[in-house]
C-alpha positions as CSV (number, residue, x, y, z in Angstrom):
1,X,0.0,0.0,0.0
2,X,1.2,3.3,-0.8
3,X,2.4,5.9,2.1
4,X,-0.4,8.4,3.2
5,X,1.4,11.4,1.7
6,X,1.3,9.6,-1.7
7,X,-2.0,9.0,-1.5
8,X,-2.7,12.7,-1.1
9,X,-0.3,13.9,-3.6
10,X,-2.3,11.5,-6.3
11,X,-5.5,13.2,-4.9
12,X,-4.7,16.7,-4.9
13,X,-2.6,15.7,-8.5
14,X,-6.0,14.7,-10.1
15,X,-8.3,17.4,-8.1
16,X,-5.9,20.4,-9.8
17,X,-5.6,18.3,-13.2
18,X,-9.7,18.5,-13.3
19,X,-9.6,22.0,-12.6
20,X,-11.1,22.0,-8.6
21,X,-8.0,24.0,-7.8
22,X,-6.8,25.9,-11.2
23,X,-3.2,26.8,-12.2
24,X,-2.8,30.9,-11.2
25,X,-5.1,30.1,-7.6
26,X,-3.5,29.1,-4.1
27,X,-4.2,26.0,-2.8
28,X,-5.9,25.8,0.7
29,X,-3.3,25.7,3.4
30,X,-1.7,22.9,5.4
31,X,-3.9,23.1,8.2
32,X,-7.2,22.9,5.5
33,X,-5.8,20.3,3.8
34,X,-5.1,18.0,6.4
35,X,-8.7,18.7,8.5
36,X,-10.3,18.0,4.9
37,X,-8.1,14.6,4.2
38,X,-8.0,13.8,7.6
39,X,-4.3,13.4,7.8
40,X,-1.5,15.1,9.6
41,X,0.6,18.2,8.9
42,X,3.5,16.3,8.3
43,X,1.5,14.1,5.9
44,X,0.3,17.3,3.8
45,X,3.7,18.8,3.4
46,X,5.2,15.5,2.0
47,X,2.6,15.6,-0.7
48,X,3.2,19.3,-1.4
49,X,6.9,18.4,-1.2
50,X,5.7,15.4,-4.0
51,X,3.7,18.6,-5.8
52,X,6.3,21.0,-5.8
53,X,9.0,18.2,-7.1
54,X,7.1,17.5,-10.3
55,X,6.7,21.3,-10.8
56,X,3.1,21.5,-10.6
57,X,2.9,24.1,-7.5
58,X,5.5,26.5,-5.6
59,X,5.5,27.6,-2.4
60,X,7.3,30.5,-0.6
61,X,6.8,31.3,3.3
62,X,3.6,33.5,3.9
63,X,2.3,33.9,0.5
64,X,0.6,30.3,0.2
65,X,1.0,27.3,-2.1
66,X,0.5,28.3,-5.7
67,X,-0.3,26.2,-8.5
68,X,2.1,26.4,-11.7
69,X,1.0,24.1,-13.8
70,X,-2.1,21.7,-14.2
71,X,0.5,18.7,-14.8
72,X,4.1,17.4,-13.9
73,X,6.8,20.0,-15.7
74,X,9.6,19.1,-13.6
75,X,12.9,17.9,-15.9
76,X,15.9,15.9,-14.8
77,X,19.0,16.8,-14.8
78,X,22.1,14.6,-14.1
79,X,24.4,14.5,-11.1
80,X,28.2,12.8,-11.6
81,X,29.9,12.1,-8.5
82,X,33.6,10.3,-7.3
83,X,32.5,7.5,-4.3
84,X,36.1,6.5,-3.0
85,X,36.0,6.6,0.5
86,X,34.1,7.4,3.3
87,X,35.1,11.0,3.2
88,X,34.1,11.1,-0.5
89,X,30.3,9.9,0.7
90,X,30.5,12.1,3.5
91,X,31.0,15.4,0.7
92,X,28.1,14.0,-1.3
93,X,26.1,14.2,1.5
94,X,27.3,17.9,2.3
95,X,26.7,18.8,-1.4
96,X,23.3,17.5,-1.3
97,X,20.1,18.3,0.7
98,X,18.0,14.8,2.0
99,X,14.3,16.0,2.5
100,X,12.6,13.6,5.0
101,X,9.2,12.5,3.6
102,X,8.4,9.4,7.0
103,X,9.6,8.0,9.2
104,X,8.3,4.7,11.1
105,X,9.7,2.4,13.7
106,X,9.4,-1.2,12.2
107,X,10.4,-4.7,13.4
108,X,12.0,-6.6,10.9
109,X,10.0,-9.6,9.7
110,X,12.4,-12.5,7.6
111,X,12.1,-11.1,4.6
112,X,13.1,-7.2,5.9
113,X,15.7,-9.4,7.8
114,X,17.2,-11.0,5.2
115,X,17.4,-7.9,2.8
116,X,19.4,-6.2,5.7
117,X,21.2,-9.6,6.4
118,X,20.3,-8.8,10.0
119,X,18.2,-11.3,12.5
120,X,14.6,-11.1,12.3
121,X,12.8,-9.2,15.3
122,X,15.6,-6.7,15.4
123,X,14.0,-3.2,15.9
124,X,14.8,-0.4,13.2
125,X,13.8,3.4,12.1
126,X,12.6,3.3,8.2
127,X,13.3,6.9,7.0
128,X,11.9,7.7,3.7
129,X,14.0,10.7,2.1
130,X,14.9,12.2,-1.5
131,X,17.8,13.7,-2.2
132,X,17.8,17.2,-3.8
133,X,20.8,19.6,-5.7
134,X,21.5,22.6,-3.8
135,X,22.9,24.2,-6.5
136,X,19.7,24.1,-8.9
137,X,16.4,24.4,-7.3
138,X,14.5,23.6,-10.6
139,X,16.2,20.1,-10.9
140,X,14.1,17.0,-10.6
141,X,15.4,14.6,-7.1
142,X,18.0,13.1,-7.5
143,X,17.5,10.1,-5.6
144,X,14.8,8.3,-3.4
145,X,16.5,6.7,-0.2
146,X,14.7,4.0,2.1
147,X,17.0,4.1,5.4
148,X,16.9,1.9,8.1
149,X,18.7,3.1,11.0
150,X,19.5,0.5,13.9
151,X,16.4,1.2,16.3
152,X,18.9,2.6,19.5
153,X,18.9,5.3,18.0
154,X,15.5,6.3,17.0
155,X,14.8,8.9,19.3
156,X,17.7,10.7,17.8
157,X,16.8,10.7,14.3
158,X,13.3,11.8,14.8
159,X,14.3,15.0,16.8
160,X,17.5,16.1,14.6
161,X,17.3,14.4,11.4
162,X,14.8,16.4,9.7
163,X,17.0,19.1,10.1
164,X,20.8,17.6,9.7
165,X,22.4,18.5,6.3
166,X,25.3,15.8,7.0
167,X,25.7,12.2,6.3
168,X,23.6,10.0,9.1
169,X,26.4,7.9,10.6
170,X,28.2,11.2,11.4
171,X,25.5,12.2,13.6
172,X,25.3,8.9,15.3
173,X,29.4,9.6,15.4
174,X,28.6,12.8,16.9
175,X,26.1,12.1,19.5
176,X,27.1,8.3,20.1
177,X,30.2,7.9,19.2
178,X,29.8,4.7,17.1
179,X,32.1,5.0,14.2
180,X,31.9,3.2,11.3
181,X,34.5,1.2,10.4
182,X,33.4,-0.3,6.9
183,X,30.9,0.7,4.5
184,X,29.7,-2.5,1.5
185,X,28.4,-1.2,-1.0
186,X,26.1,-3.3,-3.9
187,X,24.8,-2.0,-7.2
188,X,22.4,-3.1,-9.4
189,X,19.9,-2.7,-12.1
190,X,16.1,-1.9,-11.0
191,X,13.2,-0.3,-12.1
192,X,10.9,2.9,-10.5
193,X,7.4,1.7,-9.4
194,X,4.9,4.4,-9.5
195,X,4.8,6.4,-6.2
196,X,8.3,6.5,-6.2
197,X,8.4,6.9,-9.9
198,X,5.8,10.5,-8.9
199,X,8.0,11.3,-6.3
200,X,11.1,12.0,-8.8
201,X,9.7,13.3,-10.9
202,X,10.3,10.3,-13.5
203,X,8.3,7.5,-15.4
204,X,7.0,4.0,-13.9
205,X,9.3,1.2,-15.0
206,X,12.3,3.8,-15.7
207,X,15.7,2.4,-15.6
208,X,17.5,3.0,-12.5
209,X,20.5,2.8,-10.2
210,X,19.9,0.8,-6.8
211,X,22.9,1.6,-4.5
212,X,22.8,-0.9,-1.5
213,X,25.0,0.7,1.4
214,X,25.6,-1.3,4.8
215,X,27.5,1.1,7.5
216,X,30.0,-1.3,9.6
217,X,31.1,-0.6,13.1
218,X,34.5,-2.2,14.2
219,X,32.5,-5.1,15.3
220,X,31.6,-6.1,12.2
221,X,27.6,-4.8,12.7
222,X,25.9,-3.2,10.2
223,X,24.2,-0.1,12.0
224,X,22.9,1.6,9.1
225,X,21.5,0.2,5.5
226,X,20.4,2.4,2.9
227,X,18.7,1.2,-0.4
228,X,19.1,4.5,-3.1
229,X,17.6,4.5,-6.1
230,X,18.5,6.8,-8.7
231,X,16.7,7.9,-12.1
232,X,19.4,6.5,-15.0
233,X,19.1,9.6,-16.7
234,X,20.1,12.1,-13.9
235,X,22.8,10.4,-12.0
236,X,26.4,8.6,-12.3
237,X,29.2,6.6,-10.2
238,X,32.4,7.2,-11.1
239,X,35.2,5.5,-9.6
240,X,39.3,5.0,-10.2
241,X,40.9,1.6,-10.5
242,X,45.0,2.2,-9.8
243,X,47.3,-0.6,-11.0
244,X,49.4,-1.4,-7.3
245,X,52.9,-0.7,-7.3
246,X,55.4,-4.0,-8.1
247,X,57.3,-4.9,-4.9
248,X,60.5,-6.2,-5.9
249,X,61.6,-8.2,-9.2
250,X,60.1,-11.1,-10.6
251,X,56.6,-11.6,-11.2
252,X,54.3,-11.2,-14.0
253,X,51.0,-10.9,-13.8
254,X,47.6,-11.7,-15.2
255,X,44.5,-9.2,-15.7
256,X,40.9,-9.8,-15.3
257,X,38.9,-8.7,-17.9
């Protein structure tokens, strides 16, 4: 089932599409929205978040929530970036700006377990998040994020998350001091079902990136697991591949292809 905010943004998508709210007018505000959907605050201003991602309404502080444009204008644009170390990731996340859409405490049942290769009734935070340019406000997400975020540290993540700009193990780092010692990553081919498809701004079934990320303390525990998924058309991993120095005389040596 689709998340709440989703299921408003479809609404509120087909309500302005048929004209209810038309594209020069404001759109009630947050507090009429959710009394008339029955749904929280935070609900409504994921789905204006959705809205205002697929260019279809804009929103500055005190003048309302406008609407643009009766559908989805919103275009892509691509984002390179060099992942080498943990410092590397750290930058990305610096250079970026994560928008927290939900968050919900969940227990992991065997098949949550065995995608996080963790035990199952092990208690985690789920974070829903996009990733967004700071240096072009009209570019489409970059990347939707599903974090899950060992549950010890829930309490945390719902009172300073929302409003961190750095990478979440360095706030765990900072408050906890639980370092992580290793960070395995996976990529792999996938496709965009449809909310998440809405949400960036991109079409159902588009190819896409899924980055995989499990953050390691010294202990060999993976504290944080991220699944990313990124539109094909707006985003790239780069990386270097250095031949290691010979040590010594002698040896030869065979390549993999």
């Amino acid at each position: 089932m689709s998340p709440r905010y989703s299921i408003l943004a479809t609404a509120l998508l087909e309500q302005i599409a048929a004209g209810k709210h038309p594209v020069g007018h404001l759109l009630p505000s947050e507090h009429e929205l959710a009394e008339l959907h029955e749904v929280s605050r935070s609900t409504v201003r994921a789905a204006l978040l959705q809205l205002q991602n697929l260019g279809v309404i804009s929103r500055r502080r005190g003048a309302g929530t406008l609407v643009e444009a009766s559908r989805p204008t919103a275009t892509s644009a691509a984002y390179n970036q060099s992942l080498g170390t943990f410092d590397d990731l750290v930058q990305y996340a610096d250079a970026t700006e994560r928008r927290v859409l939900e968050m919900a405490d969940v227990v992991a049942d065997d098949d949550l377990a065995r995608r996080l290769q963790s035990r199952p009734g092990r208690r985690w935070l789920h974070v829903s998040a996009i990733r967004v340019r700071t240096d072009d406000d009209a570019a489409a997400p970059i990347c939707w994020t599903d974090l899950y975020i060992d549950g010890d540290y829930a309490a945390l993540m719902r009172r300073e998350l929302p409003g961190y700009r750095h990478a979440v193990a360095a706030l765990i780092e900072e408050r906890h001091g639980r370092r992580v010692s290793e960070i395995r990553q996976t990529i792999r081919a996938a496709g965009l079902t449809d909310m998440i498809a809405r949400t960036l701004a991109a079409a159902t079934g588009d190819h896409a990136l899924e980055i995989t990320r499990r953050y390691v303390d010294a202990a060999g525990i993976a504290f944080i697991t991220t699944f990313s998924l990124h539109p094909g058309d707006r985003f790239a991993y780069e990386m270097r591949l250095q031949r290691r120095a010979a040590s010594g005389g002698g040896g030869g040596g065979g390549g993999g292809g």
